[in-house]
N, CA, C and O of each residue as an XYZ file, in Angstrom:
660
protein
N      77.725    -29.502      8.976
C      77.817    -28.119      9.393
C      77.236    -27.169      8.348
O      76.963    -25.995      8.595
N      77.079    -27.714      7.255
C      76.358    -26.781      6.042
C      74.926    -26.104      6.359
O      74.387    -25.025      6.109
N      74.514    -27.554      7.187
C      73.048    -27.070      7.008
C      72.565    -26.365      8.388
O      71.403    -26.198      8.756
N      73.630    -26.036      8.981
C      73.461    -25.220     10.292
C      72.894    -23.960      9.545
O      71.734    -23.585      9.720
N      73.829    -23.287      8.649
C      73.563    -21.691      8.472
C      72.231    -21.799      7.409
O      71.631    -20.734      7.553
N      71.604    -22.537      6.524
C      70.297    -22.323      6.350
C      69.340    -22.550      7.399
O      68.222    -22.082      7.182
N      69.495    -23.087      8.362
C      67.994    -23.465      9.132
C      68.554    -22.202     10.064
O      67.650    -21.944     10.858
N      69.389    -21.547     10.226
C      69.179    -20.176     10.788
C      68.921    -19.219     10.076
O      68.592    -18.328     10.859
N      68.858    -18.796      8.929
C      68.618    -18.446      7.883
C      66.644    -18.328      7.866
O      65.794    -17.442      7.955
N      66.688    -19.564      7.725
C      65.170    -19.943      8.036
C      64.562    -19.597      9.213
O      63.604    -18.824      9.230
N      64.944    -20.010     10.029
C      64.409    -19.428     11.454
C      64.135    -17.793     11.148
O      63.063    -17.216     11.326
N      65.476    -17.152     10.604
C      65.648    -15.228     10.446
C      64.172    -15.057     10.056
O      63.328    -14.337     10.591
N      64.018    -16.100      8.725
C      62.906    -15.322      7.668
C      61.194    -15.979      8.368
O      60.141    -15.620      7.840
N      61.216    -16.768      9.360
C      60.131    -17.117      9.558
C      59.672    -16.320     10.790
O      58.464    -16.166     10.973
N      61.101    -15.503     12.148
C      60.323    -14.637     12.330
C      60.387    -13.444     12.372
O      60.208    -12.744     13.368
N      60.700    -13.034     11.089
C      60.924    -11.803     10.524
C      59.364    -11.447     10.367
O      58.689    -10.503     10.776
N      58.920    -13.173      9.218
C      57.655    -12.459      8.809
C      56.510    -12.394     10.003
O      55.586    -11.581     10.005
N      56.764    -13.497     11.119
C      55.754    -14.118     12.263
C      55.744    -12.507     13.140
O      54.659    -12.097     13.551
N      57.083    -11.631     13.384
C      56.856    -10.136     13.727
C      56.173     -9.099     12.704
O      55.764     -8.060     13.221
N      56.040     -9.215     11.636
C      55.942     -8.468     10.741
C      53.672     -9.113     11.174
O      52.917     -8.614     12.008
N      53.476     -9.898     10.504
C      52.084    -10.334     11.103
C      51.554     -9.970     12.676
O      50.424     -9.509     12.839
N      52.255    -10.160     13.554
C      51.801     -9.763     14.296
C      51.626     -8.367     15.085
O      50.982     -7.962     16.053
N      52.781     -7.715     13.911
C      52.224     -6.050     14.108
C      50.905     -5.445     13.425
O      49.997     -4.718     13.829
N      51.237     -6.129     12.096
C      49.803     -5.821     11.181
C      48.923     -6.212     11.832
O      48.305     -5.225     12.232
N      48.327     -7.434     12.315
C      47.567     -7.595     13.432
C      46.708     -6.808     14.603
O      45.544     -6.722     14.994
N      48.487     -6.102     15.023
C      48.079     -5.479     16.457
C      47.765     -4.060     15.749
O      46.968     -3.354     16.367
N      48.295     -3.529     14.506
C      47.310     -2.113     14.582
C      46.269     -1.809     13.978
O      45.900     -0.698     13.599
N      45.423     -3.516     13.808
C      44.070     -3.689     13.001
C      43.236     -3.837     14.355
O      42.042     -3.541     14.382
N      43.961     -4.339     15.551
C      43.240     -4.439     16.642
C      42.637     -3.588     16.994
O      41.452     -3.913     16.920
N      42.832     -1.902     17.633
C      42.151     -1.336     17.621
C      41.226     -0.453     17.009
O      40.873      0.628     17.480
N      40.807     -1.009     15.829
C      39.834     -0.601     14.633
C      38.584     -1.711     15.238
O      38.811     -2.786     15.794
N      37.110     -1.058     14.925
C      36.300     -1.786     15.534
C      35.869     -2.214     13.968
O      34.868     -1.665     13.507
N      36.538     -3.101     13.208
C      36.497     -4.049     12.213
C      35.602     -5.378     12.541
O      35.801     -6.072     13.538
N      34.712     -5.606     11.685
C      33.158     -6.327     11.904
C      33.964     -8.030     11.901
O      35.179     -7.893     12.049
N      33.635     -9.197     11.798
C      34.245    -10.357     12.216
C      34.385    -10.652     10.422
O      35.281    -11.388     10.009
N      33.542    -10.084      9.607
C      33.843    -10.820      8.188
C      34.817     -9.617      7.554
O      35.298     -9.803      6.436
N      35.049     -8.607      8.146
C      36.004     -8.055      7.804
C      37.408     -7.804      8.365
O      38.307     -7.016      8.073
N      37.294     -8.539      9.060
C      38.378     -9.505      9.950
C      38.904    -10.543      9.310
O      40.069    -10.916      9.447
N      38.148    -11.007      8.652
C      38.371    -12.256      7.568
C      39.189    -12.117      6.500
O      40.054    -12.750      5.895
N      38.416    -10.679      6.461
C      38.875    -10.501      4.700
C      40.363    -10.095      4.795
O      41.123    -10.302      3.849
N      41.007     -9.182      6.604
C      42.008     -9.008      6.472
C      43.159    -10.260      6.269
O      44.156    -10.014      5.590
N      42.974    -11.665      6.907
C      43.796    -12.644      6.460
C      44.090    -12.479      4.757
O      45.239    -12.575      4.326
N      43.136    -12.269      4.023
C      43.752    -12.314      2.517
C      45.012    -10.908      2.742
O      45.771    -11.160      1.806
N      45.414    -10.043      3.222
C      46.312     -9.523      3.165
C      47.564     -9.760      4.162
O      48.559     -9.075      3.920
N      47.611    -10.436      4.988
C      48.526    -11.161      5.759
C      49.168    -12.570      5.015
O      50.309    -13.029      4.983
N      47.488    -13.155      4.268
C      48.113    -14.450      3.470
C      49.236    -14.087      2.759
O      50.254    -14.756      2.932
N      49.249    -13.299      2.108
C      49.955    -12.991      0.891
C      51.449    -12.933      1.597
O      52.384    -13.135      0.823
N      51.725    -12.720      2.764
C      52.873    -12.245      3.646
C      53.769    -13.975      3.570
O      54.876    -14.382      3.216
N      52.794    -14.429      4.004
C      52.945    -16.028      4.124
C      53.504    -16.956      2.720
O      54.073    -18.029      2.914
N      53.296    -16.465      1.407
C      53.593    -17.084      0.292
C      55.014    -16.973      0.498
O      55.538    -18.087      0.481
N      55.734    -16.137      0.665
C      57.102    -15.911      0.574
C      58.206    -16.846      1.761
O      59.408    -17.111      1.781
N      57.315    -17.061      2.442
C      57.797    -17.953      3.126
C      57.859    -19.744      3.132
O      58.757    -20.576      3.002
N      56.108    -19.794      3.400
C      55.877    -21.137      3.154
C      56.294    -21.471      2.009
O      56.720    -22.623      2.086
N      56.426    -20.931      0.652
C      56.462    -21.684     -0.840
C      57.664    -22.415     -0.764
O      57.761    -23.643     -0.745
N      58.774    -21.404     -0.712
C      60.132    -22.616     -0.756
C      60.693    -22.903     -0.296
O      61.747    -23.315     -0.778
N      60.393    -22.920      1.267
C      61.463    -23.351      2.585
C      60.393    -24.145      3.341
O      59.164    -24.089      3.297
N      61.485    -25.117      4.247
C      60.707    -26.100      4.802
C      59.777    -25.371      5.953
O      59.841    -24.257      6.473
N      58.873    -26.507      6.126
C      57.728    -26.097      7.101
C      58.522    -26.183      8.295
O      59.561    -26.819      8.472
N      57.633    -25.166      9.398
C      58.088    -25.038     10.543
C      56.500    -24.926     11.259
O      55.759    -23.979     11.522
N      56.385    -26.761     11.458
C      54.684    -26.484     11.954
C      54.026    -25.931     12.957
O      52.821    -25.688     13.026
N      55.391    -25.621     14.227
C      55.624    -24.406     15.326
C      54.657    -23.586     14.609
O      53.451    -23.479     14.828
N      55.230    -23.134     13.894
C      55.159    -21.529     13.271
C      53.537    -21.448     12.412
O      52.775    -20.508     12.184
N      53.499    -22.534     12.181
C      51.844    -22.827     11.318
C      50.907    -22.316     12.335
O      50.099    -21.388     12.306
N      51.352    -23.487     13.579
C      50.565    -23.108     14.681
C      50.194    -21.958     15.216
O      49.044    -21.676     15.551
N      51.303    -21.159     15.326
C      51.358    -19.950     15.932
C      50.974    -18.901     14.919
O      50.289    -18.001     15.406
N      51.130    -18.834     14.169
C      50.260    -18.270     12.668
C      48.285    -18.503     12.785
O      47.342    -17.802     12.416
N      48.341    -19.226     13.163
C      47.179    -20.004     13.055
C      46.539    -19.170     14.451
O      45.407    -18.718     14.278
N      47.099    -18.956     15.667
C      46.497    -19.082     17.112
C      46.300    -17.473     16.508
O      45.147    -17.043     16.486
N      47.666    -16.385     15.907
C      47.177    -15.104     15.759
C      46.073    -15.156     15.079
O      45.106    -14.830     15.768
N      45.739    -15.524     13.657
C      44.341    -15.277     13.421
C      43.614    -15.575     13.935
O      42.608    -15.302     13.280
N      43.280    -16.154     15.055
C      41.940    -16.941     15.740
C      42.045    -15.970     17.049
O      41.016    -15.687     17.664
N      43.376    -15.446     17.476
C      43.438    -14.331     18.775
C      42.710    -13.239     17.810
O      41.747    -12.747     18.399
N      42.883    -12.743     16.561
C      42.729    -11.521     16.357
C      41.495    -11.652     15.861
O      40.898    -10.634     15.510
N      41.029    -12.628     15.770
C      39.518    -12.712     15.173
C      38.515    -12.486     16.315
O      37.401    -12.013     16.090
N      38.934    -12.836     17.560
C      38.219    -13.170     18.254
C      38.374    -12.095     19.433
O      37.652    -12.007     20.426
N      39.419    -11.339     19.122
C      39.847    -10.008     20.485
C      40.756    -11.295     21.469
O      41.339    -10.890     22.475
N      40.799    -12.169     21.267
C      41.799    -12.551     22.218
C      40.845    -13.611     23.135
O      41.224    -14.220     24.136
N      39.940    -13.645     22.718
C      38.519    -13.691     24.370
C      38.173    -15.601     23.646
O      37.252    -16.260     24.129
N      38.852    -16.037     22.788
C      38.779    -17.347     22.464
C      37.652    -17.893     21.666
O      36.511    -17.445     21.776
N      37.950    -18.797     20.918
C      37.310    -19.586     19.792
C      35.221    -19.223     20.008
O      34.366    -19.779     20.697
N      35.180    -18.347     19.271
C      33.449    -18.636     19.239
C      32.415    -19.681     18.811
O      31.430    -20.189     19.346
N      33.066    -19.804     17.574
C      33.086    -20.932     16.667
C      33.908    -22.008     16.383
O      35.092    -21.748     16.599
N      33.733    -22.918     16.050
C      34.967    -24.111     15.887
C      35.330    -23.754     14.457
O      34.731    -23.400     13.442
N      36.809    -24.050     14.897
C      37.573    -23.440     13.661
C      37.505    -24.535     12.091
O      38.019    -24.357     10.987
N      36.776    -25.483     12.540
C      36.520    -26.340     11.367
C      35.893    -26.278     10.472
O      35.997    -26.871      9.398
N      34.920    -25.296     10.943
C      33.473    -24.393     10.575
C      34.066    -23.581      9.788
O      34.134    -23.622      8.560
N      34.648    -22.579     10.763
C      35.506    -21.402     10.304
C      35.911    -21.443      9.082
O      35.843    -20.425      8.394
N      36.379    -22.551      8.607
C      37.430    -22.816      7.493
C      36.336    -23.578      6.198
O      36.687    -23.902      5.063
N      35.159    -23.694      6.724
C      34.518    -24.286      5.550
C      33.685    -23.125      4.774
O      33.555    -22.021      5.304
N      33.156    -23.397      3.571
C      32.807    -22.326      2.615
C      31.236    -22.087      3.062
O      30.608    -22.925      3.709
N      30.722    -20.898      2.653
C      29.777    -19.964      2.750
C      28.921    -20.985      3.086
O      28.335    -21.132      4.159
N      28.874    -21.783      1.966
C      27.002    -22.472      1.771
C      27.183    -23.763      2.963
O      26.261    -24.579      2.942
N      28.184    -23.986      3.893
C      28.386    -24.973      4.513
C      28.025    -24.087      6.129
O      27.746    -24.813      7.083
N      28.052    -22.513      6.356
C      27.767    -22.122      7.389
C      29.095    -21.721      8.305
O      29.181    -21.324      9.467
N      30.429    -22.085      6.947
C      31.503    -21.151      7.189
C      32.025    -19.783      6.721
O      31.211    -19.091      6.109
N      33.143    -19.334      6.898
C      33.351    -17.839      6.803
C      34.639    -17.629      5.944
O      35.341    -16.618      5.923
N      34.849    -19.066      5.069
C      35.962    -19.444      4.443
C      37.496    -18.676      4.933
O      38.369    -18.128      4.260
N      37.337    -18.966      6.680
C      38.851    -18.392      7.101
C      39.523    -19.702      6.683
O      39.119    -20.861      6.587
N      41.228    -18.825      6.372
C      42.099    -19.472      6.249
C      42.941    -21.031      7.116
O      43.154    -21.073      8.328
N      43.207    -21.888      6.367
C      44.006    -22.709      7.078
C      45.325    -23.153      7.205
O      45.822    -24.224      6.856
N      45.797    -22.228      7.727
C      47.224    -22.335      7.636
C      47.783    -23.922      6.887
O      47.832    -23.944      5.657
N      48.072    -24.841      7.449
C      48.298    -25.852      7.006
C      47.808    -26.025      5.796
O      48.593    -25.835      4.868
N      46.698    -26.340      5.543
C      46.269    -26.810      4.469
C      46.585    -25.453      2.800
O      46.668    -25.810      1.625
N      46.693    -23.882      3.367
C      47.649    -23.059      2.450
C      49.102    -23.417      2.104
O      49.805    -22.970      1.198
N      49.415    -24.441      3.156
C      50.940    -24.739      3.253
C      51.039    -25.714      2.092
O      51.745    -25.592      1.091
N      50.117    -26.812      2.433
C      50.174    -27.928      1.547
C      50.216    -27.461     -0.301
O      50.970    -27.813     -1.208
N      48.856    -26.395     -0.252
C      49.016    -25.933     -1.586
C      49.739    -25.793     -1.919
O      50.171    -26.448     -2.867
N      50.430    -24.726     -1.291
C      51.909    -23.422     -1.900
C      52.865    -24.680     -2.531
O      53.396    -24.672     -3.642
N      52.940    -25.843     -1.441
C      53.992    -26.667     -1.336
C      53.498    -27.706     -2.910
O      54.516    -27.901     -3.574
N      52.456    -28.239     -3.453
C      52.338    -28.706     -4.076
C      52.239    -28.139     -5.374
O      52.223    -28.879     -6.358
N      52.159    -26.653     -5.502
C      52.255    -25.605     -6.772
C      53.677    -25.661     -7.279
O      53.820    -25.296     -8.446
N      54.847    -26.082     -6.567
C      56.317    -26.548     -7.013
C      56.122    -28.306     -7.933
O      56.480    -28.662     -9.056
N      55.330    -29.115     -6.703
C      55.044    -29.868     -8.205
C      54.828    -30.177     -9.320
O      55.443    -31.024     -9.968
N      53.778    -29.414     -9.725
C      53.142    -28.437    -10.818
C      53.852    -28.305    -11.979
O      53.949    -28.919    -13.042
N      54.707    -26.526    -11.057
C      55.617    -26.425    -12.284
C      56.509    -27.480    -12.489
O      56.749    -27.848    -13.639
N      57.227    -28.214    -11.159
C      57.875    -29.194    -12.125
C      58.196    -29.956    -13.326
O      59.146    -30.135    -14.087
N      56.510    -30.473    -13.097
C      56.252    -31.154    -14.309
C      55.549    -30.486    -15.461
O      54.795    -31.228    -16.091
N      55.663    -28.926    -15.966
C      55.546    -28.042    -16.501
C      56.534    -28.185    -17.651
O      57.611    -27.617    -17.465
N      56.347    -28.955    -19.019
C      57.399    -29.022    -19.616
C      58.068    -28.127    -19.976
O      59.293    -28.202    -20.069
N      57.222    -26.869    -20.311
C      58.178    -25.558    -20.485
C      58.777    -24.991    -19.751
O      59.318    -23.916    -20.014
N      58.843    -25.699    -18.406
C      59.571    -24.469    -17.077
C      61.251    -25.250    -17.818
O      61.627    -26.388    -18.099
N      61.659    -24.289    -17.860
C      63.272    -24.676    -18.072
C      64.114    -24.078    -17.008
O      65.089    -23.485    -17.469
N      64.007    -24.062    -15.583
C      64.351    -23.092    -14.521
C      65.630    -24.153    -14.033
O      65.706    -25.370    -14.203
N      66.547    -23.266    -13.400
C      67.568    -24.024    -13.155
C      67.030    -24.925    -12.017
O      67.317    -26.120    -12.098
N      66.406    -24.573    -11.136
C      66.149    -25.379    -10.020
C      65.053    -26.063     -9.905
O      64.362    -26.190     -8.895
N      64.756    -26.877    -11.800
C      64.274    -28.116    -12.202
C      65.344    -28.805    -12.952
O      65.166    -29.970    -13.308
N      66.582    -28.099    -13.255
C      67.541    -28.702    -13.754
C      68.325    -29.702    -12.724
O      68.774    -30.834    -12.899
N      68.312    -28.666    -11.349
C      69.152    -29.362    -10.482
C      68.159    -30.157     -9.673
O      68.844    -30.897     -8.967
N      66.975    -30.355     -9.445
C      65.819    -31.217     -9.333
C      66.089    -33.055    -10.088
O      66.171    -34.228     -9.724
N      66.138    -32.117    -11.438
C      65.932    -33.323    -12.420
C      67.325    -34.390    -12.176
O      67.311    -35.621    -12.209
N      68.318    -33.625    -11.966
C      70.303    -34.625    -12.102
C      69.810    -35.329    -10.644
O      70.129    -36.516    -10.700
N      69.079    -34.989     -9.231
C      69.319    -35.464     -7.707
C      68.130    -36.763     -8.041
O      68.512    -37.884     -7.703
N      67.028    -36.688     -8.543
C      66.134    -37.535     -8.684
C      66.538    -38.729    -10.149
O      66.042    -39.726    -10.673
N      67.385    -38.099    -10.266
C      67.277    -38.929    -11.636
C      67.668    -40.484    -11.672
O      67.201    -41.343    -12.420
N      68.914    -40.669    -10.397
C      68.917    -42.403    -10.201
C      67.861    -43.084     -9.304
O      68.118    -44.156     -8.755
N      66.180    -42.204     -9.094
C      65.351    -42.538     -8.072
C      64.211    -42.929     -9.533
O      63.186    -43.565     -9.290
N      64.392    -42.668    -10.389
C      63.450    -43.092    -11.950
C      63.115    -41.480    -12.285
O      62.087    -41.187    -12.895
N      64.067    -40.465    -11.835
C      63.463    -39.182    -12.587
C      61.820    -38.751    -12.051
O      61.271    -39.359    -11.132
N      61.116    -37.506    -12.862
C      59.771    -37.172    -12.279
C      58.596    -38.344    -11.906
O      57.603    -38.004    -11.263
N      58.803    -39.930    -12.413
C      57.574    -40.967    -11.965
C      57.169    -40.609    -10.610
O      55.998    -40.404    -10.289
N      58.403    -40.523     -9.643
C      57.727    -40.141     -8.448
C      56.936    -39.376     -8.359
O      56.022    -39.651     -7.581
N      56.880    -38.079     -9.074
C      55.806    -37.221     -9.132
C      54.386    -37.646     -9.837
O      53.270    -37.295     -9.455
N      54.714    -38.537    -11.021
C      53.386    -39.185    -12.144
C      52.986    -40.045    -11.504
O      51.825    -40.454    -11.551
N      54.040    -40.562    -10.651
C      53.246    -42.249    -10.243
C      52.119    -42.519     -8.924
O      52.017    -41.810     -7.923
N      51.740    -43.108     -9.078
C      50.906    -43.309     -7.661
C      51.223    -44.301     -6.425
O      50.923    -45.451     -6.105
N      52.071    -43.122     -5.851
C      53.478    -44.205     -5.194
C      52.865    -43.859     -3.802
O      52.729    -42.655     -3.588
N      52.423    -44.836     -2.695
C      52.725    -44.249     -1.215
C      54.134    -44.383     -0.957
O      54.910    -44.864     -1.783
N      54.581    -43.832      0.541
C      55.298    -43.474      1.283
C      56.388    -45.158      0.989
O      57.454    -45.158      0.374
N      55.686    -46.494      1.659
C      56.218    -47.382      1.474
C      56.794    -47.743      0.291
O      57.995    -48.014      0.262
N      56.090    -47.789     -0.729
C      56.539    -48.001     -2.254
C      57.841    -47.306     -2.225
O      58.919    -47.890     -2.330
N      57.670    -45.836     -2.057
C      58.658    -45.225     -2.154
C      59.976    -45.768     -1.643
O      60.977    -45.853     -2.354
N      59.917    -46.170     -0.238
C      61.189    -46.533      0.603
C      61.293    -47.788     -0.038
O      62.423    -48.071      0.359
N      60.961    -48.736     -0.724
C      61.877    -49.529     -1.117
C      62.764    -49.338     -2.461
O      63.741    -50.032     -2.740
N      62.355    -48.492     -3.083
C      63.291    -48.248     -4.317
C      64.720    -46.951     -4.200
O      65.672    -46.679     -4.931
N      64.100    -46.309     -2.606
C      65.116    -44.918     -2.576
C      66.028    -45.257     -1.862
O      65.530    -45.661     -0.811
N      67.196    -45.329     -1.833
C      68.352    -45.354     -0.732
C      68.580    -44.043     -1.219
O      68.680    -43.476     -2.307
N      68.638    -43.683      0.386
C      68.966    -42.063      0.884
C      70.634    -42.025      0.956
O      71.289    -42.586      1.835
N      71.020    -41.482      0.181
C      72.370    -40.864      0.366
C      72.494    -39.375     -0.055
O      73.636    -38.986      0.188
N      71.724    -38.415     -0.598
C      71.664    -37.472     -0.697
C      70.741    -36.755      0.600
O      69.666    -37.188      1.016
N      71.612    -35.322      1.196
C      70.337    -35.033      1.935
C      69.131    -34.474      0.932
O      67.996    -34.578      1.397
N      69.262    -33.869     -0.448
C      68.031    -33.473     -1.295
C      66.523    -34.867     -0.807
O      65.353    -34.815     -0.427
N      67.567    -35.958     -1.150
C      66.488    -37.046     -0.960
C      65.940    -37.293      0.438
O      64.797    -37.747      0.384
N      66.310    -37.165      1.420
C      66.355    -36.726      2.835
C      65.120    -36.707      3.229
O      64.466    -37.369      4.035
N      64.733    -35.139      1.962
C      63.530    -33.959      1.871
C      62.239    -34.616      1.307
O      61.098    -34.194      1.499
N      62.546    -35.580      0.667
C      61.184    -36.448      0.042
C      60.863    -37.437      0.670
O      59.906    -38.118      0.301
């Protein structure tokens, strides 16, 4: 029953911000804003998105739907001109370096690794990191070059923290 009131919690803040984007959105809509300056507005929506994606779990719903507004608002609504694969690749490749939701997710999400293993971060919530992992061999999981399988034979899950990995 604990973990009822964070994943509503979560839900609050994901569409707090998913309304909050899609107003900014709707009163960029009627500005006759050129398609690369359409672009450039995702860097100010991204930034909306750090606060969310960085330290709460993904909600790939919500990636999605994150994802469909920039491609509605890029496009007036009137659907994909370009393939968004394009979209997302850099200048000299014949893209327009739009954003990818997911793959911003993955970053944000792997910049906690990072500091983890940041010997100077002394933050409590590498302290309480370090005591939940510590009968799993401590940070190796992070140093080591472990797949998914490797992993499951050394972890018995009895923590939900471990649950999460």
């Amino acid at each position: 029953m604990d973990f009822i009131r964070p994943m509503v919690s979560m839900e609050a803040n994901y569409n707090e911000k998913l309304l909050k984007i899609r107003n900014c959105l709707s009163c960029w809509d009627y500005r006759r804003v050129s398609l690369l300056g359409k672009i450039v507005l995702k860097s100010l929506i991204a930034s909306q998105l750090v606060y969310i994606l960085s330290p709460l779990s993904t909600k790939h719903a919500s990636l999605d739907e994150i994802n469909n507004m920039f491609y509605g608002f890029l496009w007036s609504g009137r659907g994909d001109k370009i393939k968004r694969d394009i979209m997302i690749s850099d200048y000299n490749n014949g893209g327009l370096r739009m954003i990818d939701t997911k793959s911003f997710n993955k970053a944000l999400k792997s910049t906690w690794v990072k500091k983890y293993l940041d010997n100077d971060n002394h933050g409590k919530w590498k302290l309480l990191l370090d005591s939940e992992i510590h009968d799993l061999g401590g940070d190796v999981i992070f140093k080591g070059n472990l797949n998914k399988s490797d992993l499951a034979k050394f972890i018995h899950i009895s923590s939900p923290l471990h649950q999460k990995f």
